[in-house]
Structure formats: structure tokens, C-alpha cells
N, C-alpha and C positions, 0 to 999 in steps of 0.2 A: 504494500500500500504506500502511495505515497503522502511526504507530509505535507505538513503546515509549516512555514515561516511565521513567525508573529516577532515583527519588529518593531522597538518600539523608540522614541524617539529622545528619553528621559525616562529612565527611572522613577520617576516621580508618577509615571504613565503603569506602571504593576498593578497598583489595587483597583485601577479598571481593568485591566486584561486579568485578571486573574481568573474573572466570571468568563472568558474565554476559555482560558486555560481548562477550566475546571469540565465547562461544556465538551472541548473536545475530549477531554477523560472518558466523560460519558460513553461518547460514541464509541470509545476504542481509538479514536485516530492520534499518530503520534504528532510531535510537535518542536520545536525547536525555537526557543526564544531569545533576541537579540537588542542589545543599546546599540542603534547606528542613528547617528544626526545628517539629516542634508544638510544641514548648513554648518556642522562642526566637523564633518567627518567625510565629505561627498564623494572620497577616494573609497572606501570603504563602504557606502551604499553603494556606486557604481560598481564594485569587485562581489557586493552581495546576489543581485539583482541580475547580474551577466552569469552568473553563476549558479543558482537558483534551480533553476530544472535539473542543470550535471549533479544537481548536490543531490536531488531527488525530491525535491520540492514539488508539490503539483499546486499550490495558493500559496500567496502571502498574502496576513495580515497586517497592515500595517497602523497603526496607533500617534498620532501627533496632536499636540495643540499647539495655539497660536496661531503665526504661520503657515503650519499643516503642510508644509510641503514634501513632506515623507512619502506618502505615499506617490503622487505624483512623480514624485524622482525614480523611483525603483520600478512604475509601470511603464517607463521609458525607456528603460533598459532591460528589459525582461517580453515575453510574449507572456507569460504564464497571468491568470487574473488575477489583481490587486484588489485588495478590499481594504478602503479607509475607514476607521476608529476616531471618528474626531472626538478629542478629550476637552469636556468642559475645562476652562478656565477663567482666571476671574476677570477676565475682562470678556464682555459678554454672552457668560454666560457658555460660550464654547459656540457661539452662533459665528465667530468670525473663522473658527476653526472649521466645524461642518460646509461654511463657502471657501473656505478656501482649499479643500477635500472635493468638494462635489463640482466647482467650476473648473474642469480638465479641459484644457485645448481641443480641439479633433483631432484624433488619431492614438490620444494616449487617455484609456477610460479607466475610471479605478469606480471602482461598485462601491458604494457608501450608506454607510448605515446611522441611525441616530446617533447624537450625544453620548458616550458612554455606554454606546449600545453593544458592548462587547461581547453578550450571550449572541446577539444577531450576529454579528460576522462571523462569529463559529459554523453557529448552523447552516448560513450560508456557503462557508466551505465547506462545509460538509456535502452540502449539496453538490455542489460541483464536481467534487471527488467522486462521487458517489453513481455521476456518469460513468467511471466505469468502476464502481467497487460495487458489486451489488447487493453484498452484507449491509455495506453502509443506507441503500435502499430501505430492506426491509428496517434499519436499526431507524430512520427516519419514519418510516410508515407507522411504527409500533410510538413512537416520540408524538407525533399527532392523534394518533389514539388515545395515548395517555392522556394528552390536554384536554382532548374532545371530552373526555371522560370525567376529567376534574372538575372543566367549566359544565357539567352536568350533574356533578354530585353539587355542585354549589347553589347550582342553579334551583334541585329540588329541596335543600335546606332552606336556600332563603325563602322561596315560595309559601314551603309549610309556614316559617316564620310569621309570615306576613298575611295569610290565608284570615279571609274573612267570611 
């Protein structure tokens, strides 16, 4: 199988991906985590990103705020699909982060998910992989059953609650 990259661009950026982390446990899929900065380090994202598939990569994640230009850099140098993490921070909120993630040129796209939404870009890698892992298929199929299920047991608690 192959993995995940989840690169992130500060340290400070863990206790959001961690809910990544933890998701792809879930699934089984393995994972490989990285501090690379585009703007402290771009020899280093460039040598991550070119190299990415030969390492056995099939996604990165990638995780920045501010800025945000992490992921953008490595879906540049890379065919494989990039998936941006824009990290709240305290300057709005991580809204300048999420635009500056989600506004990609043509020709360099990186798949972007909420704020801190670092359960979504898991599963979304998952997904992808998943095109050809077909375990990871059924491990997805049974993950939405679970929910359907949950938001149904909830569903019928609050109802009784509220039943008049």
C-alpha cells in the first residue's frame, strides 16, 4: 500500500494533524510525517515533492498557516495529489490561510479542506488511495455505515426525548 506524506509546515501545526494522524491509524494506512517550510527550507520541499512517489508516496498532506504556501509548492513539483490543511491562526481566524490554500494558479491544484479540518484530509486520502486499495474500499464503506448509524441512534434518542 502506499502512503501518506503529511507535511507540515511548523511544529506548532501537530495538534491539528494529529486528528489526521490518528484517522489514518484507523484505516490501517501508513504514514510518514514531516517539518518542511517553503519559505525556510524550499531546497528541501523541492527535494520532498520531486521525490514523493520514488519514496512510495501515493498523497501528501500538506498543513500551513499564514501564508499557506506549502502546499502549493510541493503540488508543483510533484504529479501525485496534494491536499491543503489550512491551520487556523490568529490572524483571521485561518481565513487568510484557507485562501491562500484554495487560490492555486491553473495547472497546479491542491484539494483543500476546512480550517483545521484535518480528520477530512485523511479521509480524503484515503479515498484516493483507495482507487486502487480495495480493502481501503470496503474499510471506507463500513466508516459511513458507522456514521449513518450513529447519526440514527441519535436521531431516535432525541426524538423519544422530545416526543409529544
Amino acid at each position: 500500500m502506499k502512503k501518506v506524506c503529511i507535511v507540515m509546515g511548523s511544529d506548532s501545526d501537530l495538534k491539528v494533524m494529529e486528528g489526521c494522524m490518528n484517522k489514518l491509524d484507523t484505516f490501517g494506512v501508513p504514514y510518514d510525517v514531516r517539518i518542511v517550510s517553503a519559505h525556510r527550507t524550499p531546497a528541501a520541499a523541492e527535494k520532498l515533492s520531486k521525490n514523493a512517489a520514488a519514496d512510495g508516496y501515493g498523497v501528501i498532506i500538506a498543513a500551513a498557516g499564514k501564508a499557506a504556501h506549502l502546499g502549493g509548492v510541493l503540488a508543483a513539483q510533484t504529479t501525485l495529489p496534494v491536499i491543503g490543511v489550512p491551520i487556523k491562526s490568529s490572524f483571521m481566524d485561518g481565513l487568510d490561510s484557507l485562501l491562500s490554500i484554495v487560490q492555486m494558479p491553473s495547472g497546479i491544484p491542491v484539494a483543500t479542506v476546512g480550517v483545521n479540518a484535518a480528520d477530512n484530509a485523511a479521509i480524503l486520502a484515503v479515498q484516493m488511495l483507495a482507487l486502487s486499495e480495495p480493502e481501503l474500499t470496503e474499510k471506507l464503506a463500513q466508516f459511513k455505515a458507522d456514521m449513518q448509524a450513529s447519526v440514527e441512534a441519535k436521531d431516535a434518542k432525541i426524538s423519544a426525548q422530545f416526543a409529544k
